[in-house]
C-alpha positions as CSV (number, residue, x, y, z in Angstrom):
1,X,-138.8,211.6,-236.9
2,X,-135.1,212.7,-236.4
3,X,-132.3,210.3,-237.0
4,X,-128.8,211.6,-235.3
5,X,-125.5,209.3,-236.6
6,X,-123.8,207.7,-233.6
7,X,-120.4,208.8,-232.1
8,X,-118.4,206.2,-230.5
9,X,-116.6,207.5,-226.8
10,X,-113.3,206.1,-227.8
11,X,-110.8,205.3,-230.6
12,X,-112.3,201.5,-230.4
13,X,-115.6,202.7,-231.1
14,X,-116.4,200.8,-227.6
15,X,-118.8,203.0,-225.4
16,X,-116.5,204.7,-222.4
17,X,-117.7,203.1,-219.0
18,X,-117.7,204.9,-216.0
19,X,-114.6,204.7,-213.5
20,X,-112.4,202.8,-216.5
21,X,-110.3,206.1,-215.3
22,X,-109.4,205.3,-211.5
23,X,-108.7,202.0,-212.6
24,X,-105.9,203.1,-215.2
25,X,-104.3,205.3,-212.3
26,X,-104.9,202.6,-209.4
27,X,-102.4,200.1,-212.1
28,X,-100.5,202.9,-212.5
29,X,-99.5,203.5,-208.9
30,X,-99.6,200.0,-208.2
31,X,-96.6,199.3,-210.7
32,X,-94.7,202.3,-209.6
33,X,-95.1,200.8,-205.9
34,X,-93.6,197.6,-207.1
35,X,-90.6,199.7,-208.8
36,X,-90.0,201.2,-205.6
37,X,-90.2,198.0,-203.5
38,X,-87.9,196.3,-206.3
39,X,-85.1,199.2,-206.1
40,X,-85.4,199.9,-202.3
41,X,-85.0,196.0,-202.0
42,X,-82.2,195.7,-204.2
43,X,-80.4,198.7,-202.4
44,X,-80.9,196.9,-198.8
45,X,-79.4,193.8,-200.4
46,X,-76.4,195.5,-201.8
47,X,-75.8,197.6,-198.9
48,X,-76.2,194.7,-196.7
49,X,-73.8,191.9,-198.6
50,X,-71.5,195.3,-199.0
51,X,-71.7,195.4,-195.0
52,X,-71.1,191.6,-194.6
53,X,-68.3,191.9,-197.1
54,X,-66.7,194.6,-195.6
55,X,-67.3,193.1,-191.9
56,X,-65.5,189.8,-193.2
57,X,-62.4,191.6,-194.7
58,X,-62.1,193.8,-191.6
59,X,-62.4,189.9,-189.6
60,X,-59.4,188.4,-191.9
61,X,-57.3,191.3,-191.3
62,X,-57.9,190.8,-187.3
63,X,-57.2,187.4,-187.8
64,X,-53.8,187.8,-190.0
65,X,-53.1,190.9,-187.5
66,X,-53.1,188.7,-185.0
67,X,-50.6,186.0,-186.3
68,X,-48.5,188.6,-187.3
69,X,-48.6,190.2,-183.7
70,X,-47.6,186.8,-182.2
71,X,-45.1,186.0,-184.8
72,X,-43.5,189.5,-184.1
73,X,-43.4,188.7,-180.4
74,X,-41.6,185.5,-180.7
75,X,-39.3,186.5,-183.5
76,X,-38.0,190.3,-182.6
77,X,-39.6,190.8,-179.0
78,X,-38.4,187.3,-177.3
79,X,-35.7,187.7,-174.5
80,X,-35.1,184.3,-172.5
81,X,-33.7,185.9,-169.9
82,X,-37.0,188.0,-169.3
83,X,-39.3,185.5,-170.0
84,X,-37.9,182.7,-169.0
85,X,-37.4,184.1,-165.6
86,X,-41.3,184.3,-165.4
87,X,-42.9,182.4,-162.6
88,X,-45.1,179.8,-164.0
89,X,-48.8,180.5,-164.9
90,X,-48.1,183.9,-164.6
91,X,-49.0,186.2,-167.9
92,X,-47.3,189.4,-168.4
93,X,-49.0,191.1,-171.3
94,X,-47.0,193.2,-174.3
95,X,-49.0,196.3,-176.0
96,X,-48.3,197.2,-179.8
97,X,-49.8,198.8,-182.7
98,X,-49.5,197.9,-186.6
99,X,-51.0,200.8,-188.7
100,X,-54.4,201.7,-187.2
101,X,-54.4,198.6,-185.3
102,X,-53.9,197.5,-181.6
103,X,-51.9,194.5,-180.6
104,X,-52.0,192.8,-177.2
105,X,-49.7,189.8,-176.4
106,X,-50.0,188.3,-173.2
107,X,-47.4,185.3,-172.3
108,X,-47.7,182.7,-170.2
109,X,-45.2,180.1,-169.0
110,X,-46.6,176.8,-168.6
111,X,-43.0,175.0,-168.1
112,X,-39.4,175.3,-168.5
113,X,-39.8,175.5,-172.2
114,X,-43.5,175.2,-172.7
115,X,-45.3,178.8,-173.3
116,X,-48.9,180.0,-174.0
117,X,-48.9,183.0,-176.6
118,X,-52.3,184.7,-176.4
119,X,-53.2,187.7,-179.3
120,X,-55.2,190.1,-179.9
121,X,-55.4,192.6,-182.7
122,X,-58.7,195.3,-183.0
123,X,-58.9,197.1,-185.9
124,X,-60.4,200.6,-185.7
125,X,-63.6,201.9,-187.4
126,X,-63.2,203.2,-190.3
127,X,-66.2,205.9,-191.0
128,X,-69.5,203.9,-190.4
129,X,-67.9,200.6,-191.2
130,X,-67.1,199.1,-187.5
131,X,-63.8,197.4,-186.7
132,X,-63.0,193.8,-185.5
133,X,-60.9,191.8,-183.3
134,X,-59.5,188.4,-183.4
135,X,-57.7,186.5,-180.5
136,X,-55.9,183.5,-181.3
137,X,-54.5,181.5,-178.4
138,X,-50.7,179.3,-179.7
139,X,-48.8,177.0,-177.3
140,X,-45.1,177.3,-178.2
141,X,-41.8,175.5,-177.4
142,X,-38.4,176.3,-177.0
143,X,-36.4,174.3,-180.0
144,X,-32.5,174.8,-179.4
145,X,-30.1,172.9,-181.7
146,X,-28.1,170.1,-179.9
147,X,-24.6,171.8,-178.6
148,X,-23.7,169.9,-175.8
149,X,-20.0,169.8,-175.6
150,X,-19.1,166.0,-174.3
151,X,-16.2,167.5,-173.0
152,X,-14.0,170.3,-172.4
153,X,-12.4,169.5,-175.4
154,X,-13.3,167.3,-178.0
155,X,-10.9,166.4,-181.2
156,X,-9.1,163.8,-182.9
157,X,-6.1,163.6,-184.3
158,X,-2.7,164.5,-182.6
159,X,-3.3,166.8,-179.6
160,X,-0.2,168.3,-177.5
161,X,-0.8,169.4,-173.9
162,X,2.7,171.4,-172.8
163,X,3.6,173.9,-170.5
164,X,1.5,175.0,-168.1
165,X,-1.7,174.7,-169.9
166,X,-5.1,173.2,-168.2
167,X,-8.3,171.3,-169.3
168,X,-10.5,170.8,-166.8
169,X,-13.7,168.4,-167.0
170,X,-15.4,169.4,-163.7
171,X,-18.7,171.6,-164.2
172,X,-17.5,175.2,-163.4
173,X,-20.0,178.1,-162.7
174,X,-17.8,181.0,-164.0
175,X,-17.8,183.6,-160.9
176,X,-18.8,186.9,-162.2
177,X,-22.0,184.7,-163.1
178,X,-22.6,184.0,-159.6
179,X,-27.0,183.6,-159.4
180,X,-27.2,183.7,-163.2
181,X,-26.6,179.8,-163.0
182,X,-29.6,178.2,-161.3
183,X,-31.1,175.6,-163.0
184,X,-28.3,175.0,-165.4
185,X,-26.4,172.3,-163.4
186,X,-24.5,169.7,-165.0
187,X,-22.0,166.5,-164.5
188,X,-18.4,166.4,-164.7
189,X,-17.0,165.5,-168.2
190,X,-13.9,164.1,-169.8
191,X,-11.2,167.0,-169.6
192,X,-10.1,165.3,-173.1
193,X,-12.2,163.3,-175.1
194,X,-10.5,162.2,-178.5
195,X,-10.8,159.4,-181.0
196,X,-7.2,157.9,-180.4
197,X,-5.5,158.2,-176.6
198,X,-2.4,157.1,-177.8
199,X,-2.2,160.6,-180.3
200,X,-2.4,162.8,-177.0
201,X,0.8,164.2,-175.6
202,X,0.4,165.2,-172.0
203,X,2.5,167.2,-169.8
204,X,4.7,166.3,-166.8
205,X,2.1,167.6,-164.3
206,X,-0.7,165.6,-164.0
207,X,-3.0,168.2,-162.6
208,X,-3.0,170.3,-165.7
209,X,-5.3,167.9,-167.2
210,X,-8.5,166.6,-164.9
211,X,-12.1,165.1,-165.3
212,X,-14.3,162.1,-165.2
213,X,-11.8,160.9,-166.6
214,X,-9.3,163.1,-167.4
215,X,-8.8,161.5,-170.7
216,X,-11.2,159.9,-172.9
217,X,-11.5,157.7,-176.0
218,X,-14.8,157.7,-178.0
219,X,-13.1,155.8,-182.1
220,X,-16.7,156.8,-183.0
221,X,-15.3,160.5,-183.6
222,X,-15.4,161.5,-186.8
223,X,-16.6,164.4,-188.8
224,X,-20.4,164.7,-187.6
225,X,-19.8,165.4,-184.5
226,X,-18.0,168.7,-185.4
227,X,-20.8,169.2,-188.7
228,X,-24.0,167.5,-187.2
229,X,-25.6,169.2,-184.1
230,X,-29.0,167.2,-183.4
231,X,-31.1,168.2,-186.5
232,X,-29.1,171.3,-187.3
233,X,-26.0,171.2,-189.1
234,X,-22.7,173.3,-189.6
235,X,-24.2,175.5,-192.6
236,X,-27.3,176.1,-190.9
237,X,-25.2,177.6,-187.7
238,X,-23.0,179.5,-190.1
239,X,-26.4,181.0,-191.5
240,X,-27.2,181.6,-187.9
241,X,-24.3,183.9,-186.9
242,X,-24.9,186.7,-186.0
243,X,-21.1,188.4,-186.9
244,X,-19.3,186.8,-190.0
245,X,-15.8,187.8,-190.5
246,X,-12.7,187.3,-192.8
247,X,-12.1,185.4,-196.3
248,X,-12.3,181.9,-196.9
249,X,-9.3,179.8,-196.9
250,X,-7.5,183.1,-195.2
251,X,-6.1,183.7,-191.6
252,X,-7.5,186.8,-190.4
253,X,-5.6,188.5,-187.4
254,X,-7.7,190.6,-185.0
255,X,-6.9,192.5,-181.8
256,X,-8.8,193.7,-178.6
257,X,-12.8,192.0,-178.9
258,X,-14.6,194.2,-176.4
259,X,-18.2,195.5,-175.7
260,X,-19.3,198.5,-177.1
261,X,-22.1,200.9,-176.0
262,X,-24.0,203.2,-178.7
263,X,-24.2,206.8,-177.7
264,X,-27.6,206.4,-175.2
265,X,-25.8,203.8,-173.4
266,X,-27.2,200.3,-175.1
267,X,-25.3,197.7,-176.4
268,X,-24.1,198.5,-179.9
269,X,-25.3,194.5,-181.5
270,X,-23.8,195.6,-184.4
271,X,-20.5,196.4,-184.1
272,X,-17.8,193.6,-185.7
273,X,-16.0,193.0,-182.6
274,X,-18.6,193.8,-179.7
275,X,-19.1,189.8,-178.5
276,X,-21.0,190.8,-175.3
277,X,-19.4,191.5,-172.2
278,X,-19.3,187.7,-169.8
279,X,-17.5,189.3,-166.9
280,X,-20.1,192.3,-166.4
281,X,-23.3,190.3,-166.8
282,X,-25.7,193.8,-165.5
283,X,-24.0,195.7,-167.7
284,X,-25.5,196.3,-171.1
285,X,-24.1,193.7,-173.4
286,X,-24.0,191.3,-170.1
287,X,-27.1,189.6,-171.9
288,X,-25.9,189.6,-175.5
289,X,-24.3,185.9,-176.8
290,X,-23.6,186.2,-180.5
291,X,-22.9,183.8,-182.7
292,X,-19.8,184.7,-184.5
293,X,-18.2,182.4,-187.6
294,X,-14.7,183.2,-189.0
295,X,-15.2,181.8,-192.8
296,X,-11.4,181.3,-192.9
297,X,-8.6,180.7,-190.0
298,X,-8.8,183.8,-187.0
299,X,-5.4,184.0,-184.9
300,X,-6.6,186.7,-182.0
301,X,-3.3,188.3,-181.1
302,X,-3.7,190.2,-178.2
303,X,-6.4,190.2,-175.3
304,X,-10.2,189.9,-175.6
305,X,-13.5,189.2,-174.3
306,X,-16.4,187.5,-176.2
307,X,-19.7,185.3,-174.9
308,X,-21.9,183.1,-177.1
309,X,-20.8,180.3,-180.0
310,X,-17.7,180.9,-181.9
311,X,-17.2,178.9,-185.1
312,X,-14.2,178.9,-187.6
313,X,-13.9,177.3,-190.7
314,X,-10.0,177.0,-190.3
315,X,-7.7,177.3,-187.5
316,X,-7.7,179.2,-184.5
317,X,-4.8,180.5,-182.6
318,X,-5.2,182.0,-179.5
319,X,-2.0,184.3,-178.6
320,X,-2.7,185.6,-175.0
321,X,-5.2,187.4,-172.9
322,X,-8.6,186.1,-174.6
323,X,-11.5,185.4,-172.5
324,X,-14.8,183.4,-174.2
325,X,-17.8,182.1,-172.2
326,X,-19.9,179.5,-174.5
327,X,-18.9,176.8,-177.0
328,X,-15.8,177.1,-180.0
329,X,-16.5,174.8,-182.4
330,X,-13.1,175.1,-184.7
331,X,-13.3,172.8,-188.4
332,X,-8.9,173.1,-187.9
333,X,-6.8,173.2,-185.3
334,X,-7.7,174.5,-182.0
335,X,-4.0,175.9,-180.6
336,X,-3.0,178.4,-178.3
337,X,-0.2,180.5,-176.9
338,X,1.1,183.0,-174.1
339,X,-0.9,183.4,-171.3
340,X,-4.7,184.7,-169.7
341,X,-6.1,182.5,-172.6
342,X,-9.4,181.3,-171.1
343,X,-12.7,178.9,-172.5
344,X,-15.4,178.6,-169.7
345,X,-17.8,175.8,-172.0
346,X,-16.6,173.5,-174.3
347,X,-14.4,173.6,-177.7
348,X,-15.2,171.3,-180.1
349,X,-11.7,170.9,-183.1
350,X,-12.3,168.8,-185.6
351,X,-8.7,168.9,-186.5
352,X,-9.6,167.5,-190.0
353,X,-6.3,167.7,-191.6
354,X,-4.9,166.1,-188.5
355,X,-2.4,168.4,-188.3
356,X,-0.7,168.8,-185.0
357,X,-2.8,170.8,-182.6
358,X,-1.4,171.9,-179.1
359,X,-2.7,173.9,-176.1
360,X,1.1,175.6,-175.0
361,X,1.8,178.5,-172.4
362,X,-0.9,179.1,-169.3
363,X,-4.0,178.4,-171.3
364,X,-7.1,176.8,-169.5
365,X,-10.3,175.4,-170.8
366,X,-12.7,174.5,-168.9
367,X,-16.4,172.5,-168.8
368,X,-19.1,175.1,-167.8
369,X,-22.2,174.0,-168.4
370,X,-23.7,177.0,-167.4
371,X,-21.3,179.0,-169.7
372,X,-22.4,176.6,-172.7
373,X,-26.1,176.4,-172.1
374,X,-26.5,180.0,-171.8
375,X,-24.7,180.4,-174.9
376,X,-27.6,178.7,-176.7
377,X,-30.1,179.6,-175.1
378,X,-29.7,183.5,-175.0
379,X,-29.8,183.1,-179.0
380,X,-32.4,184.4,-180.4
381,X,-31.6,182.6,-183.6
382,X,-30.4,179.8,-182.0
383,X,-33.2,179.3,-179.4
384,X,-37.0,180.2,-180.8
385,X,-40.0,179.4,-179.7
386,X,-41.8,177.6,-182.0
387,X,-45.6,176.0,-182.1
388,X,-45.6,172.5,-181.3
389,X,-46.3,169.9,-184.0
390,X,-49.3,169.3,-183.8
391,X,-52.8,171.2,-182.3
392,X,-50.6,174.2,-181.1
393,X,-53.4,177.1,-182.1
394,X,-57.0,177.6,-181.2
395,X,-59.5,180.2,-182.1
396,X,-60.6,182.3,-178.5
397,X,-62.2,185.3,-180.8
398,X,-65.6,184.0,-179.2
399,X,-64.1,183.4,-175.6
400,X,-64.7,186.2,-173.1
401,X,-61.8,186.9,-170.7
């Protein structure tokens, strides 16, 4: 009898069972599976919050593209004249780009001062990431500070009236403005209204100085009325203007205000001395009405022609020939001399040294309303639109058209 040793079929000295290999490879393939699954998984998740990500960055820069679209519109691109000769519920629609983006504004007047801003802005795409677009929808007011001049010319203090020199109170529609005045009706007004009648010297000839009534007496006249406009005040107007000339405390002399075209033909808003043109309202600077301060005194020596709201820390002095449609709003005296001196609005002197102040020689000022109004509103600093208080924005991204 032969005895042969035993050899064990694997390192555990455990026999080796048929088909232990197909299950070792069958594990094998199965954990590789799950290693796939587990990194194409993670990939789709990355790529997708990387998608959803960059879809929700693309959506906020609509969204801010579009408030800055509407605030452009209402800050640079506003012109009363254009839109606020819309017909109501009427849109017209302004097209813009910022970058790679496209803006469109469309405006529609619900009222007199009552608007309905609608954006847009659509971003581009941007390789396989896809743009977006954002429409917000504002209702917007006209705010305008409160310069209504009580008269056609309010001051305290003494006040001199010699010569041949005029204040009228009856509402005048200047004539070269003849159509531009509809809708801007007003009353009659004091021709002087002053805190003391008994400091007014008057000339001979009682039609030099006319109104409802002629002459006035409000004791309630004191400084705020020539520093306190509604809720604006006198620095906010002076940081308002649109031209600012002179030194403080100093009388600056200048000669000859006139309009001013730039070489294509457009109104040149940024020469010193260009204060629109009043007597040619088509022409180029017919619609410009700047505000202009004087920080000291300004004596205008010889002729010119200016539209809008003058104001002058100091004492002005008229000398002959100049011509303003709006308000003067003067912190000194208010004085003129010579002749063709004309104000179609209101002045305003607060005559706060109460110093002397006279109106001499063939000067005339005159209530407009028209004149005074339009000064304000044709301001883009002075008149905004502005989103109302409250509930003045909703979201139309979802809305179709």
């Amino acid at each position: 009898m032969t005895i042969r040793p035993h050899v064990p079929s694997s390192a555990t000295g455990e026999p080796r069972r048929r088909g232990d290999e197909g299950f070792v490879l069958a594990a094998a393939a199965f954990g590789l599976l799950v290693v796939i699954v587990l990194v194409t998984g993670g990939f789709f998740i990355a790529r997708q919050e990387f998608q959803v990500g960059m879809a929700n960055e693309h959506a906020a820069e609509a969204f801010y593209l579009t408030e800055r679209s509407l605030t452009e519109f209402v800050g640079s691109r506003w012109n009363l004249q254009t839109y606020g000769a819309l017909p109501t519920w009427t849109p017209t629609t302004v097209v813009d780009t910022i970058g790679d983006a496209e803006l469109t504004v469309e405006l529609t007047r619900l009222g007199e001062r009552t608007y309905f801003v609608d954006g847009t802005a659509v971003t581009v795409n941007r390789g396989f990431y896809s743009g977006a677009s954002r429409r917000i929808g504002t209702v917007m007011k006209l705010f305008s500070p409160v310069l209504e001049p009580p008269a056609a010319l309010t001051t305290r203090g003494e006040t001199e009236i010699k010569g041949t020199a005029e204040v009228h109170g009856e509402d005048l529609n200047p004539t070269a403005w003849a159509g531009y005045c509809a809708g801007f009706g007003g009353v009659d007004k004091p021709g002087i209204l002053t805190n003391d009648t008994s400091l007014v010297t008057l000339g001979s000839a009682v039609t030099n100085y006319t109104g409802n009534p002629p002459l006035a007496e409000d004791p309630s006249i004191g400084d705020a009325t020539f520093t306190q406009f509604g809720e604006v005040g006198w620095d906010e107007l002076v940081a308002m203007a649109d031209k600012t000339l002179g030194s403080a405390g100093a009388m600056l002399n200048i000669t000859g205000s006139e309009p001013v075209l730039k070489a294509d033909g457009t109104c040149d808003k940024f020469a010193l001395l260009n204060w629109g043109d009043p007597e040619n309202p088509t022409a180029p600077c017919g619609d410009y009405f700047p505000t202009v301060y004087s920080r000291g005194g300004l004596r205008i020596q010889s002729g010119g022609v200016g539209q809008g709201v003058l104001l002058v820390d100091g004492t002005l002095d008229l000398r002959g020939d100049f011509v303003w449609y709006g308000i003067i709003i003067v912190q000194g005296s208010f004085e003129t001399q010579g002749n063709g001196n004309r104000v179609f609005g209101g002045v305003l002197a607060s005559n706060a040294s109460f110093d002397s102040q006279g109106l001499v020689g063939g000067s005339v000022v005159t209530n407009s309303t028209c004149s005074a109004t339009r000064a304000v509103l044709y301001n883009s600093a002075l008149t905004r639109l502005r989103p109302l208080a409250a509930r003045s924005w909703v979201d139309l991204s979802g809305v179709e058209n």
